[in-house]
C-alpha positions as CSV (number, residue, x, y, z in Angstrom):
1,X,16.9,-4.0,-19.0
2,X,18.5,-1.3,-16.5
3,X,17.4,-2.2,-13.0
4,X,13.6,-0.9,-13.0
5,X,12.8,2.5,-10.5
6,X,10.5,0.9,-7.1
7,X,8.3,3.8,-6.0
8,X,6.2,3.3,-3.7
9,X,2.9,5.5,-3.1
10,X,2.1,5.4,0.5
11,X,-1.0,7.2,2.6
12,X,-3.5,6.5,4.5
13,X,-6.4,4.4,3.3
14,X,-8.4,6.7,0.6
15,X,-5.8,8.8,-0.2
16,X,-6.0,7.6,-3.9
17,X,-3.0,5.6,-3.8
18,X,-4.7,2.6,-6.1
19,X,-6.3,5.0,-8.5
20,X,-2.8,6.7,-9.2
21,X,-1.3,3.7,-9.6
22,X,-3.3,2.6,-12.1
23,X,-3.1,5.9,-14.4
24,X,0.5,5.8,-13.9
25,X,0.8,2.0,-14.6
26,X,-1.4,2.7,-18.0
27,X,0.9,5.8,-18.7
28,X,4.2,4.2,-18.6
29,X,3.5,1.0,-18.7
30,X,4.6,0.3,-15.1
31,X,4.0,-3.0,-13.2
32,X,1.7,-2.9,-9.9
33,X,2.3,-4.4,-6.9
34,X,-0.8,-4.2,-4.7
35,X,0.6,-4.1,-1.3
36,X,-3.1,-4.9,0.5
37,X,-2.5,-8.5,-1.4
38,X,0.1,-9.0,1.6
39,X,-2.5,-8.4,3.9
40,X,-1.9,-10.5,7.6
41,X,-3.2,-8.6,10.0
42,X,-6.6,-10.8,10.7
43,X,-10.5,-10.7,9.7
44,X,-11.3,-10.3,13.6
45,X,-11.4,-7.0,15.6
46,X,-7.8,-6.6,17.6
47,X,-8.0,-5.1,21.2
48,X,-3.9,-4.5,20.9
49,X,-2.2,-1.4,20.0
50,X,-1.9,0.8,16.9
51,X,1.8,-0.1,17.2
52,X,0.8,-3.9,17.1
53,X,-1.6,-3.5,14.5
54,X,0.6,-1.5,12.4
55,X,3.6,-4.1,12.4
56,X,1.0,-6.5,11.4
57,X,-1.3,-5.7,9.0
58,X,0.9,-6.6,6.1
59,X,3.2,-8.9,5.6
60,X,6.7,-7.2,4.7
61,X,8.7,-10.2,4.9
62,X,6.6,-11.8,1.7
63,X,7.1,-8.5,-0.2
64,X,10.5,-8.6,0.0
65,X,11.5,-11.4,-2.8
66,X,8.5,-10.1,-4.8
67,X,10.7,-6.8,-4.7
68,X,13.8,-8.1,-5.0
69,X,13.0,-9.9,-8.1
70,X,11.7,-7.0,-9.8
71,X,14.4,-5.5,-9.4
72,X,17.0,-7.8,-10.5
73,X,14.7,-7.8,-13.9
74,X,12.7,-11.3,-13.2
75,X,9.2,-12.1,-12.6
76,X,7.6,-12.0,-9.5
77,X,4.8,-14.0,-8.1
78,X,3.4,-14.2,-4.8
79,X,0.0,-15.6,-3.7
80,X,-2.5,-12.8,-2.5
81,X,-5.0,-12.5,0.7
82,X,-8.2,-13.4,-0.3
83,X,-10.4,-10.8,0.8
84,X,-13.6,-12.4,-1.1
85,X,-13.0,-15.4,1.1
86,X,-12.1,-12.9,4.3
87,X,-11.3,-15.7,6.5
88,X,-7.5,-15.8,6.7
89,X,-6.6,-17.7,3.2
90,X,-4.9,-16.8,0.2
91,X,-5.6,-17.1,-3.3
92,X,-4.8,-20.8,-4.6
93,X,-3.8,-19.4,-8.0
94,X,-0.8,-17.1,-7.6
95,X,-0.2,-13.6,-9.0
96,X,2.6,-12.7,-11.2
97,X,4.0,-9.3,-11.9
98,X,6.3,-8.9,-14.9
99,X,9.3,-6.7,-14.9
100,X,9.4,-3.5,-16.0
101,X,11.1,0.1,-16.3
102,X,8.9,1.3,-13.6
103,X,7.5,-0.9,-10.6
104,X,4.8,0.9,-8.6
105,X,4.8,-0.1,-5.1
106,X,1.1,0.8,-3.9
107,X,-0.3,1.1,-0.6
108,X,-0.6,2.2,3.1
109,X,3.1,0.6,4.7
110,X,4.8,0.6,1.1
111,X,7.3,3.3,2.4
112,X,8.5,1.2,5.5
113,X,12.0,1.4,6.9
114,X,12.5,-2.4,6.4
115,X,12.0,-2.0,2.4
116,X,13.8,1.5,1.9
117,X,16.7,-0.6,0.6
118,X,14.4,-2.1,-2.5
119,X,12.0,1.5,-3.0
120,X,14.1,4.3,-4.6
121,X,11.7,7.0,-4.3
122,X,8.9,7.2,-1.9
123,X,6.0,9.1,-2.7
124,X,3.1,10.0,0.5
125,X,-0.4,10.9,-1.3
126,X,-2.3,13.5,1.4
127,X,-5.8,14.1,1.1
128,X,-8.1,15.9,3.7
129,X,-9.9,14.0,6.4
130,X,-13.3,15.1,4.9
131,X,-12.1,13.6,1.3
132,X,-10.6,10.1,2.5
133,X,-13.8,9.5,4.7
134,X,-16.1,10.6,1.6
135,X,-14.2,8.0,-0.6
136,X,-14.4,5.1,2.4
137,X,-17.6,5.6,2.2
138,X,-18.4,5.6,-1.2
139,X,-16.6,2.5,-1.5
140,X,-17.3,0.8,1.6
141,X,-20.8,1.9,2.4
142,X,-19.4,2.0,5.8
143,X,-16.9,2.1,8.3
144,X,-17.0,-0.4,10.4
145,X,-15.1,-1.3,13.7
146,X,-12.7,-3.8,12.1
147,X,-11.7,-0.8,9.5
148,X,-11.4,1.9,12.2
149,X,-8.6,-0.4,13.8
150,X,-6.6,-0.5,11.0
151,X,-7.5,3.6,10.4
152,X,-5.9,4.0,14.1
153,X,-2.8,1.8,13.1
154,X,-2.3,3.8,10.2
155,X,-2.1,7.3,12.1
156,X,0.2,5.6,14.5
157,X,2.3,4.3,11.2
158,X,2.4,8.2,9.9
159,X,3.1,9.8,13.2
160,X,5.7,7.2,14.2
161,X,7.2,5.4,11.4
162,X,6.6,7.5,8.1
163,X,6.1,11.1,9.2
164,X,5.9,13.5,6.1
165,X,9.3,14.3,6.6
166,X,10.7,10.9,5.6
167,X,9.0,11.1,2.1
168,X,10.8,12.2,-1.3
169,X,7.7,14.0,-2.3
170,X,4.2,14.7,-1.2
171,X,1.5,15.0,-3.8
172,X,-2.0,17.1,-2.6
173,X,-5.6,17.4,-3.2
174,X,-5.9,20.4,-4.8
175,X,-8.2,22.4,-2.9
176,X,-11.6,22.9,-4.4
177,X,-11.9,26.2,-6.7
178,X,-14.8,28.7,-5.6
């Protein structure tokens, strides 16, 4: 097998990132990598910075040899943050990701300077304010003070780290037809 194409699908949380990856996946038959299962930011609310928060939420240094591996053509397996448990652990039973053509890379901090080397294409899904808060809320029921920290360390990440501009391609809501 030729060395598989990384893309990773980066935005902010409700952007659709998950829900693309998943159609793509099923499309082409593309592995996942679910980038909230490297989750190490903390189940408490931070009184740090964005900045701080940012650098922490997930854990970059464990998704490197999940990458790596994929892309030399082997399995990958990791052991994800248990957010059913939501205090700290990970799964005891690890996840494996099989190698394929196309490895999708999902999730907010996917697009990261310190993993450009392993992503070959990085792709920023934009929705409206109005949208991604309708979709938190469907699925959440809430938002809650613990997920508004991590919604301020995200708008620090894409002023500061991952502007639009450092993107390969920016995919749209299409705006609503009258």
């Amino acid at each position: 097998m030729a060395r598989p194409c990384v893309i990773a699908l980066d935005g902010r949380s409700g952007a659709g990132k998950s829900t693309l990856a998943a159609r793509i996946a099923e499309a082409l038959g593309a592995s996942v990598i679910d980038s909230d299962d490297f989750f190490s930011g903390g189940v408490i609310v931070r009184s740090d910075s964005p900045q701080d928060r940012a650098q922490d939420c997930i854990d970059w240094k464990r998704q490197r040899p999940v990458l790596d591996a994929l892309r030399a053509g082997r399995e990958a397996s990791y052991f994800a943050f248990d957010w059913d448990a939501f205090d700290g652990r990970l799964h005891t039973a690890p996840t494996t990701v099989q190698p394929r053509p196309v490895v999708l890379f999902e999730g907010v901090y996917t697009a990261r300077p310190e993993l450009s080397d392993l992503v070959d294409l990085r792709v920023l899904l934009h929705v409206s304010e109005a949208t991604r808060v309708a979709r938190l809320l469907g699925r959440d029921g809430d938002i809650d003070l613990w997920q508004r920290q991590w919604h301020e360390a995200e708008e620090w990440y894409f002023r500061q780290v991952a502007p639009p501009r450092r993107f390969d391609a920016i995919l749209s809501e299409r705006p609503e037809a009258d």
